[in-house]
C-alpha positions as CSV (number, residue, x, y, z in Angstrom):
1,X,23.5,-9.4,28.6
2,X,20.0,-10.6,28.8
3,X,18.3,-12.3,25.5
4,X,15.8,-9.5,24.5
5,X,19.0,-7.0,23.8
6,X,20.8,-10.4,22.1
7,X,17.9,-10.3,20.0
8,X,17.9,-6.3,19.3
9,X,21.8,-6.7,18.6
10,X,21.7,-9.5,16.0
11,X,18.7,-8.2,14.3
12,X,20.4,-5.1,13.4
13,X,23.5,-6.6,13.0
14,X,22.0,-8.4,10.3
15,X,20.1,-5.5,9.1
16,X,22.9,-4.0,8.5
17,X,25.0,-6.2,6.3
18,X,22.1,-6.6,4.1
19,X,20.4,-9.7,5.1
20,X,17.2,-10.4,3.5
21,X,14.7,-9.3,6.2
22,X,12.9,-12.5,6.5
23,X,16.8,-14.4,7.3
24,X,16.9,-11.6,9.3
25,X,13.7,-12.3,11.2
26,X,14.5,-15.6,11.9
27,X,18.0,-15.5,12.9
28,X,17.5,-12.6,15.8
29,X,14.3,-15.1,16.5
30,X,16.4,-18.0,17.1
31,X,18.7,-15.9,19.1
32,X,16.0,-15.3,21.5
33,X,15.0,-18.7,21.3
34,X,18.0,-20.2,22.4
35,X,18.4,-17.6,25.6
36,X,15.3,-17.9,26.4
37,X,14.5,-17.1,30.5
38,X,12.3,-20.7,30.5
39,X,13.4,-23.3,27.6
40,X,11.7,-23.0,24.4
41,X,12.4,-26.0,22.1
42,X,13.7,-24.7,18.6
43,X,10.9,-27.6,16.8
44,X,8.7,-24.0,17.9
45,X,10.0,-22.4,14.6
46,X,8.6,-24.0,11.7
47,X,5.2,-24.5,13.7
48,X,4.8,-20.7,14.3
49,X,6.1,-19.9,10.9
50,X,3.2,-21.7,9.8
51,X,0.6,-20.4,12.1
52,X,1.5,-16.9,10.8
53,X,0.9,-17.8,7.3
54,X,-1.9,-20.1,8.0
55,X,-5.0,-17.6,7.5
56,X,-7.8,-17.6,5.4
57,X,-7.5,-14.1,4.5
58,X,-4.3,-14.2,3.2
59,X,-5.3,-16.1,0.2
60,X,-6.7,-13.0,-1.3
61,X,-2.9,-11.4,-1.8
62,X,-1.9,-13.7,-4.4
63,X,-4.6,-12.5,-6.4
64,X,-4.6,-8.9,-6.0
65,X,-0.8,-9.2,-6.8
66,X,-2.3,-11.2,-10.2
67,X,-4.8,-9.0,-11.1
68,X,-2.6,-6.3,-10.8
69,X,0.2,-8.1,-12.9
70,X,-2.4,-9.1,-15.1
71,X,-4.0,-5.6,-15.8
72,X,-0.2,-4.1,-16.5
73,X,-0.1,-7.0,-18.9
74,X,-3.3,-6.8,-21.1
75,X,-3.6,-2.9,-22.2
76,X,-5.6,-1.8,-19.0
77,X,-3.6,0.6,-17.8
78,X,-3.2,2.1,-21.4
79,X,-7.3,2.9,-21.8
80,X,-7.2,4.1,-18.3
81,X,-4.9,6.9,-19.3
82,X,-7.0,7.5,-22.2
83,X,-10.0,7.9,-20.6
84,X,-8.8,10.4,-17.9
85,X,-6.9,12.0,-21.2
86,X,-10.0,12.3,-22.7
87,X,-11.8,14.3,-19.7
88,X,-9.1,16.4,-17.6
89,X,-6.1,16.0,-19.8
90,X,-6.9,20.4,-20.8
91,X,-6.8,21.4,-17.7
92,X,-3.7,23.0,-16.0
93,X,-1.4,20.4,-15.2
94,X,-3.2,18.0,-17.4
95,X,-1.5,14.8,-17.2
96,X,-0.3,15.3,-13.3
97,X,-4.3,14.9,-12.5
98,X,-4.2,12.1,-15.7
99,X,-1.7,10.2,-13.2
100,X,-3.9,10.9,-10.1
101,X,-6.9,9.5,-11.4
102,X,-5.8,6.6,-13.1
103,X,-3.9,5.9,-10.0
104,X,-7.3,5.8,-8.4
105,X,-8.8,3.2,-10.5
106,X,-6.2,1.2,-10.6
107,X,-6.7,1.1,-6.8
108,X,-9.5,-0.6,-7.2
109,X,-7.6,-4.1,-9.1
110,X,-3.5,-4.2,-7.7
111,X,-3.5,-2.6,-3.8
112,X,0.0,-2.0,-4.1
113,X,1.5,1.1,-4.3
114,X,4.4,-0.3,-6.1
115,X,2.3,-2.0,-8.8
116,X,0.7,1.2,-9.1
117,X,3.8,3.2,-9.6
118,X,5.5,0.9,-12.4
119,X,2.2,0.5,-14.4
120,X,1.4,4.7,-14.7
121,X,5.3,5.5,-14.2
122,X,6.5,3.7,-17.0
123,X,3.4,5.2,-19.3
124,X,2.9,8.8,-17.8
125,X,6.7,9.9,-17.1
126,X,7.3,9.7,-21.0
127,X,4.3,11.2,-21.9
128,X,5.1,14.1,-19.7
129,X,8.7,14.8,-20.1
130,X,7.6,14.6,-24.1
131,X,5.2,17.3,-23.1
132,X,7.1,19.6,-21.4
133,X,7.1,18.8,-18.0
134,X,10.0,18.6,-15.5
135,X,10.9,14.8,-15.2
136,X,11.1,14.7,-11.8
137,X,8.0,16.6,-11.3
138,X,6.5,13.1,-13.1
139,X,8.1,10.9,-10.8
140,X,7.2,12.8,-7.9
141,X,3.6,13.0,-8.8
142,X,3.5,9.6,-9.6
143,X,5.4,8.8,-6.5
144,X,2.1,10.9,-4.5
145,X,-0.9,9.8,-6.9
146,X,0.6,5.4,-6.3
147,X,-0.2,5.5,-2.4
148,X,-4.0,5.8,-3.2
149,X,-3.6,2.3,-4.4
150,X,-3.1,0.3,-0.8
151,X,-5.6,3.0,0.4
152,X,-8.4,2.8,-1.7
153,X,-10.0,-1.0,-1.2
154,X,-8.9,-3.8,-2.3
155,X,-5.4,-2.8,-0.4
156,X,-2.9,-5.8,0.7
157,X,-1.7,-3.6,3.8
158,X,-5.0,-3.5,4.7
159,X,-5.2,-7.2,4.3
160,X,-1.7,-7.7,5.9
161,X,-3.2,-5.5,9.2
162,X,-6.6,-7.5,9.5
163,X,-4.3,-10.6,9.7
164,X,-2.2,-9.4,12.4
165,X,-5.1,-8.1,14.4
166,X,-7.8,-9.9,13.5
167,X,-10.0,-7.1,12.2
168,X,-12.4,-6.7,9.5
169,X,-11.3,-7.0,6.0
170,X,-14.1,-5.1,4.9
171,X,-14.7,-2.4,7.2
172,X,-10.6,-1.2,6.7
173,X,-11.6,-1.3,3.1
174,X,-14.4,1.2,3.4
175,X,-11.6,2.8,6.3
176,X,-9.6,3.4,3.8
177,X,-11.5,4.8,0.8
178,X,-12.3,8.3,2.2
179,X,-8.8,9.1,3.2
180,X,-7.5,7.8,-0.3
181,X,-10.3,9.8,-2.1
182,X,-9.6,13.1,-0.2
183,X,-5.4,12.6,-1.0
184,X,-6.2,11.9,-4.9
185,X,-7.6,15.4,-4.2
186,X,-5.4,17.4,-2.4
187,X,-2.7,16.0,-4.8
188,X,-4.9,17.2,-8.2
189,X,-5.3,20.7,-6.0
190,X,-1.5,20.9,-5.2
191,X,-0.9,19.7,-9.4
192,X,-3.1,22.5,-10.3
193,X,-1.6,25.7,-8.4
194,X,2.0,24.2,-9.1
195,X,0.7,24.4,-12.8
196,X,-0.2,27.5,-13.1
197,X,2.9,28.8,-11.2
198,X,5.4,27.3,-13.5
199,X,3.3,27.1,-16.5
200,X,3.3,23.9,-17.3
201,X,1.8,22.4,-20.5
202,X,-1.8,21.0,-20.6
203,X,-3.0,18.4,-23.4
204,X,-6.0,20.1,-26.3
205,X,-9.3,19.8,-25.0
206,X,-11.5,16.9,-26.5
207,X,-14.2,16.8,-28.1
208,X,-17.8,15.5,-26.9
209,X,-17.7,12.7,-29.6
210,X,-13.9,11.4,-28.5
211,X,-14.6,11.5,-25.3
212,X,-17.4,9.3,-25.1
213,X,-15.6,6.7,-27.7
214,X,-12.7,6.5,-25.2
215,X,-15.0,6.1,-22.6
216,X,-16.6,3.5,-24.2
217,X,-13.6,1.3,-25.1
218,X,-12.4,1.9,-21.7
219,X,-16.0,1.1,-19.8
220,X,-15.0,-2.6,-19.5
221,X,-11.9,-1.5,-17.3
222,X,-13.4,0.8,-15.1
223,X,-16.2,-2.2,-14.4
224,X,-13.2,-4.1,-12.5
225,X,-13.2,-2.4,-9.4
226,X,-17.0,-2.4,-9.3
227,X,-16.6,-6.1,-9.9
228,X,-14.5,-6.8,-6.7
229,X,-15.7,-4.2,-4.4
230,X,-19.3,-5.0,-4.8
231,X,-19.4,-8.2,-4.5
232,X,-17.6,-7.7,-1.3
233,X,-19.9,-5.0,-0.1
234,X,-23.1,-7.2,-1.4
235,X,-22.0,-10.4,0.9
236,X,-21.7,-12.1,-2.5
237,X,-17.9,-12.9,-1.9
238,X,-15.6,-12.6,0.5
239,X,-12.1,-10.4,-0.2
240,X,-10.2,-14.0,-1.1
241,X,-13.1,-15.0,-3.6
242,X,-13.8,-11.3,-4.6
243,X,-9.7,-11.1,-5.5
244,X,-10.5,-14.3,-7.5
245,X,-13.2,-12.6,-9.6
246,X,-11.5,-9.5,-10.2
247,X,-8.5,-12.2,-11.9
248,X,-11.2,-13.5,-14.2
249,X,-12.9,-9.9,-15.2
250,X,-8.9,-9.1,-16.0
251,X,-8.2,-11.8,-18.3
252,X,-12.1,-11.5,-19.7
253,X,-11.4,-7.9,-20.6
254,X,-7.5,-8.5,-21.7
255,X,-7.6,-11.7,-23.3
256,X,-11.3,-11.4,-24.9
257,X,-12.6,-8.1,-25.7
258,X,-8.9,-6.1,-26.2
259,X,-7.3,-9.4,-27.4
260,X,-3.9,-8.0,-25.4
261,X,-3.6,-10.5,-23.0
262,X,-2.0,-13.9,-24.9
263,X,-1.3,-17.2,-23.5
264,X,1.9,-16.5,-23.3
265,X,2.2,-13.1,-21.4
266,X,-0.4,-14.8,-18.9
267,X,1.8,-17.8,-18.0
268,X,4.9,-15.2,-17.3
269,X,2.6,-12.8,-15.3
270,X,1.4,-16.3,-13.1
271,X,5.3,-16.8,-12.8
272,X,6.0,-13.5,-11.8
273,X,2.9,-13.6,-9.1
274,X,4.6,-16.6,-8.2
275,X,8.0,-15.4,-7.4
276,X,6.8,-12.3,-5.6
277,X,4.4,-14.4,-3.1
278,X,7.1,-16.8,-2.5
279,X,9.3,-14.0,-1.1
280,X,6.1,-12.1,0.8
281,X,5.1,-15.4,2.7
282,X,8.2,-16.3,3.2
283,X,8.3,-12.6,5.1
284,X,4.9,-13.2,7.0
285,X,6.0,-16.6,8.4
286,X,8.9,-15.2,9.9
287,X,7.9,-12.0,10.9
288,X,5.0,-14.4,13.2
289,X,7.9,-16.0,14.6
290,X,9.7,-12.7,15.4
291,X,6.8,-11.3,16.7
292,X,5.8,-14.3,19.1
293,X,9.7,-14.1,20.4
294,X,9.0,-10.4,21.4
295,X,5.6,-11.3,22.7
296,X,7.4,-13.9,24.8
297,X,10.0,-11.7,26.4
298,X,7.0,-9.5,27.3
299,X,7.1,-6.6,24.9
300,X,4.2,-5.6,24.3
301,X,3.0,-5.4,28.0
302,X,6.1,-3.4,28.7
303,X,5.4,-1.1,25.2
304,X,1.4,-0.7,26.5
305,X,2.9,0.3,29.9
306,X,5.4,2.7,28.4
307,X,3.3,4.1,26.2
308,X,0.0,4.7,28.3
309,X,2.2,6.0,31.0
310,X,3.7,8.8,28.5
311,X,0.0,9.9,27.6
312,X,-3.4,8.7,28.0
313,X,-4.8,11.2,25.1
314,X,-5.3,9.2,22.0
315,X,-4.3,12.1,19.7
316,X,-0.8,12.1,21.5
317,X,-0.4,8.4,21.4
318,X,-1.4,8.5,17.2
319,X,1.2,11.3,16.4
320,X,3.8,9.5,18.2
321,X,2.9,6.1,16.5
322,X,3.7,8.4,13.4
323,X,6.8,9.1,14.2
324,X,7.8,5.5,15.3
325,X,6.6,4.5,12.4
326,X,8.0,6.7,10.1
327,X,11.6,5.9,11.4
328,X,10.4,2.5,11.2
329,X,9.3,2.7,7.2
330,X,12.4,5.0,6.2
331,X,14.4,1.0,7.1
332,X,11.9,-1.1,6.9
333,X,9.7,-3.3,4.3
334,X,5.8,-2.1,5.2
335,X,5.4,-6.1,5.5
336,X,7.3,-6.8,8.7
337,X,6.3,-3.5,10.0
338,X,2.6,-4.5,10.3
339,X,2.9,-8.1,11.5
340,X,5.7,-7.5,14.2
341,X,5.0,-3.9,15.3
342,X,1.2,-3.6,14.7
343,X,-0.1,-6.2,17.7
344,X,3.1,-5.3,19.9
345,X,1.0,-1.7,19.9
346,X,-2.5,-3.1,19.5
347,X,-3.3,-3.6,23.5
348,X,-2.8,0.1,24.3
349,X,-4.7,1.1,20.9
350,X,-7.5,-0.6,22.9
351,X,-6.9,0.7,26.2
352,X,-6.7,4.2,24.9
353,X,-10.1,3.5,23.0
354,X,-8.7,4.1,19.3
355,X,-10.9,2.2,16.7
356,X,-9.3,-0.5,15.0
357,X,-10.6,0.7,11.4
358,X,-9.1,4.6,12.5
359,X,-5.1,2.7,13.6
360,X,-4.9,0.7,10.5
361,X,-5.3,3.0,8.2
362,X,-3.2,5.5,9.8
363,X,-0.8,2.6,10.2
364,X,-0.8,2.0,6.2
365,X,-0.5,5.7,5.5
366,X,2.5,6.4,7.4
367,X,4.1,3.6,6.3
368,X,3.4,4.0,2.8
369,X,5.5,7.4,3.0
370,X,8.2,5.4,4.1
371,X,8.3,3.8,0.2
372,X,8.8,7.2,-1.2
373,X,11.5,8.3,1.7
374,X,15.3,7.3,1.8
375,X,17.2,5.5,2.7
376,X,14.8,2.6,2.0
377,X,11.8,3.9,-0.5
378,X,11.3,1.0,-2.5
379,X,9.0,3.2,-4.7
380,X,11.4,6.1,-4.8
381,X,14.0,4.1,-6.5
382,X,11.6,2.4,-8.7
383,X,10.5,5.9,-10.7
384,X,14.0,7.0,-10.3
385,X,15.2,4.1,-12.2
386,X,12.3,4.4,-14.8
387,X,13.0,8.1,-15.0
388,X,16.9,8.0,-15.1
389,X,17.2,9.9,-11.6
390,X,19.2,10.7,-8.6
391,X,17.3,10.2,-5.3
392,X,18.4,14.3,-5.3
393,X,16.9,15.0,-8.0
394,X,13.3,13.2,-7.1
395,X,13.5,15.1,-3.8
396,X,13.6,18.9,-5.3
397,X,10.6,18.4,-6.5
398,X,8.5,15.9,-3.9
399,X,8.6,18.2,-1.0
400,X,5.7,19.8,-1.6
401,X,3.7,16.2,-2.3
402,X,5.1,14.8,0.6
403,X,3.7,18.2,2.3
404,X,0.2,17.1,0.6
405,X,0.6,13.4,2.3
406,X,1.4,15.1,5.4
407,X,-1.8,16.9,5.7
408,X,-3.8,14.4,4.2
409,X,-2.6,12.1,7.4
410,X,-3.3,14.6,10.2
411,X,-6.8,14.7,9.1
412,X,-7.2,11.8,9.1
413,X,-5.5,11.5,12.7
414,X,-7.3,14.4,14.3
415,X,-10.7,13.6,12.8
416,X,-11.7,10.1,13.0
417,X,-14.5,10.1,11.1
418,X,-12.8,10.3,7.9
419,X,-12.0,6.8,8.5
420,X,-15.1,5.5,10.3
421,X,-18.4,7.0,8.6
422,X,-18.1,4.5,5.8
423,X,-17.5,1.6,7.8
424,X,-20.1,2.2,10.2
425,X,-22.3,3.5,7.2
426,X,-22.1,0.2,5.3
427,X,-21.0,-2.4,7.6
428,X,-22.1,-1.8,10.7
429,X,-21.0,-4.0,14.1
430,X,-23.6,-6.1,15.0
C-alpha cells in the first residue's frame, strides 16, 4: 500500500470518528510523512505549520471576526433592522426582504456567513414567527439572505483564498460584490412571489417623518462598511489596517453614540474573538501542512493532468469544480477546503485561462451552500437551534432558496463578467 492512499485512509478514518479537522489534518500528514518515497524529517511539521499561518494578510481575520462580534454586541444589528423596517417592512413579505437587506450591510463589518446568521436569526426569526410567518420560512430566508456576508467585501473566504493563492485581496473583494448584490436580489424577488402565494403578513407602512428618524439614528451604522471599504478602495489602508478601523468605528458607534457597548461586554466579545481565532489558525497551519504532503506526493500535477485531459473548456472544468466542491462542503469546514483543495486545482485554473478573481468567488459560493446543506451545514444547525427545528423541517421550506443560490452561481459561472467588471473597473492590473 503506497503512502498517498495511507494518507487518504487515515484522514477519513479520522474523519469519521469525529476528530477535530485540524488533528485530523495533521495526523493523515504525518502518515505521509513517515512513508514518504524520499525521507522527510518530521522537524518539517511545525516549520510548515508556521509558514501557512505566517502571512500578512491574515491578520485582517481576527478583526473582521471582532468587528463582527463587536457590532452583535453594541445594538448595531438592532437599528439595522429598523432602518430596513422603516423602508420595505410594507411590502409583501416584509420582513423576509428586512433580513435580506440587513444581511447586506452587515456584509460590509463580519464576512462570515455564520456571524451573519446568529446576529439577524436570533432578532428576525422572533419577529417573524410573532408576525405570522412560517418559522422555518425565517430560518430558511435567513439561511439564503447570511451567504451575502462572505460575498459582499470584507469577506474572510475571500481573505482565506488570496492566501492560498496569492491573489488580490482587493480585486476578490470587488469579485465578489456583484454576485452578492444580484443574490440579495433574486432572494427579495423569490420572498416576494412566495408572499403573495401564501399570503403572508407584511409590517404598516411608515411614515415619511419615522422613516427619516430611524434613518438617522441608524446613519452612524450604515457609515461602517463605507469606513472599511473605502479606505481600501482609496489606498488609504490595506484589508488588515482597514479591518482595524472598521473595529474602532464599531466601538465609536456602540460604546459612544448608542452607549450599548460597555467595558464589560467588550472584554467577553475580545475573549470570544479570541477563542474562535485560536481554533481557525490552528486549522490554517495544518491544513498548509496537509496540503504540502499532497503537493509532495504530486497531486496536484496528477489532478491538472486529470482534469485538463477530461476537458479543456473552462465552463466544463467550473461546473465540475461545483460539484467537487459541493461534496466537499456537505463534509467539510469551508477553511480546509480553500487552503488544501484550492492550489491543488489552481495550476489547471491557469492552464485553462480562468481568472483568478472569476475561481475564487465561485470557490466561496459553492462552498458557502455547503453551510446550509447536511450532513455538515454549520449554519443550518445554527437557525435550527435558534428556531427550535428539525434539519426536516428547515429543508420543506429552503428548496426553493437553495434553487435561488443555484441560479445565482451559474451566472456567475457562465458569465464572467459578473465577477470581473468591478475589479477590472476599480483596480485594474498594472
Amino acid at each position: 500500500m503506497d503512502g498517498l492512499t495511507l494518507i487518504i485512509i487515515v484522514f477519513f478514518v479520522l474523519f469519521a470518528l469525529r476528530v477535530p479537522i485540524a488533528i485530523t489534518l495533521i495526523g493523515a500528514s504525518l502518515v505521509g510523512l513517515i512513508f514518504a518515497p524520499s525521507s522527510i524529517p518530521i522537524s518539517t511539521l511545525p516549520t510548515t505549520m508556521w509558514q501557512g499561518v505566517n502571512h500578512f494578510v491574515l491578520l485582517a481575520i481576527p478583526f473582521f471576526i471582532l468587528m463582527g462580534d463587536l457590532a452583535l454586541a453594541s445594538g448595531v444589528t438592532q437599528r439595522l433592522v429598523n432602518v430596513a423596517k422603516a423602508w420595505i417592512g410594507h411590502i409583501w413579505g416584509g420582513l423576509a426582504h428586512v433580513s435580506v437587506s440587513v444581511n447586506v450591510v452587515m456584509a460590509g463589518m463580519s464576512g462570515s456567513d455564520l456571524a451573519d446568521a446568529a446576529a439577524t436569526g436570533k432578532l428576525l426569526i422572533p419577529a417573524m414567527k410573532r408576525a405570522g410567518y412560517p418559522v422555518a420560512y425565517a430560518a430558511s430566508i435567513i439561511a439564503g439572505a447570511a451567504m451575502i456576508g462572505p460575498l459582499i467585501p470584507p469577506s474572510i473566504a475571500f481573505i482565506l483564498y488570496a492566501a492560498a493563492t496569492e491573489a488580490s485581496v482587493g480585486r476578490l473583494f470587488l469579485g465578489g460584490a456583484i454576485p452578492g448584490a444580484l443574490l440579495g436580489l433574486l432572494l427579495m424577488l423569490q420572498a416576494y412571489v412566495q408572499a403573495r402565494r401564501n399570503n403572508y403578513p407584511r409590517e404598516p407602512k411608515a411614515s415619511m417623518k419615522e422613516r427619516v428618524r430611524t434613518t438617522a439614528v441608524g446613519m452612524p451604522v450604515l457609515l461602517i462598511p463605507a469606513v472599511v471599504l473605502g479606505s481600501i478602495l482609496s489606498g488609504i489602508a490595506t484589508p488588515t489596517e482597514a479591518a482595524v478601523l472598521g473595529v474602532l468605528a464599531v466601538i465609536i458607534t456602540g460604546g459612544f453614540i448608542y452607549r450599548e457597548m460597555t467595558p464589560a461586554s467588550f472584554a467577553r466579545q475580545v475573549l470570544a474573538t479570541s477563542r474562535t481565532m485560536g481554533s481557525v489558525f490552528l486549522i490554517i497551519a495544518a491544513a498548509a501542512v496537509f496540503g504540502r504532503v499532497l503537493t509532495l506526493y504530486g497531486v496536484a500535477d496528477g489532478l491538472a493532468t486529470w482534469m485538463t485531459g477530461i476537458t479543456k473548456e473552462p465552463a466544463v472544468f467550473l461546473f465540475a469544480v461545483i460539484i467537487i466542491y459541493m461534496l466537499l462542503g456537505c463534509m467539510l469546514d469551508t477553511v480546509p477546503i480553500i487552503l488544501v483543495f484550492v492550489p491543488l486545482l489552481m495550476p489547471t485554473v491557469t492552464a485553462l485561462g480562468i481568472n483568478e478573481v472569476q475561481f475564487g468567488v465561485i470557490t466561496v459560493f459553492t462552498l458557502l451552500i455547503g453551510l446550509v446543506t447536511p450532513p455538515y451545514g454549520l449554519t443550518m444547525f445554527l437557525l435550527c437551534r435558534i428556531a427550535n427545528l428539525s434539519m426536516m423541517q428547515f429543508w420543506k421550506e429552503m428548496w426553493p432558496i437553495l434553487g435561488t443560490m443555484l441560479v445565482t452561481l451559474g451566472l456567475i459561472t457562465i458569465y464572467p463578467e459578473l465577477t470581473t467588471w468591478l475589479p477590472d473597473l476599480l483596480m485594474p492590473i498594472k
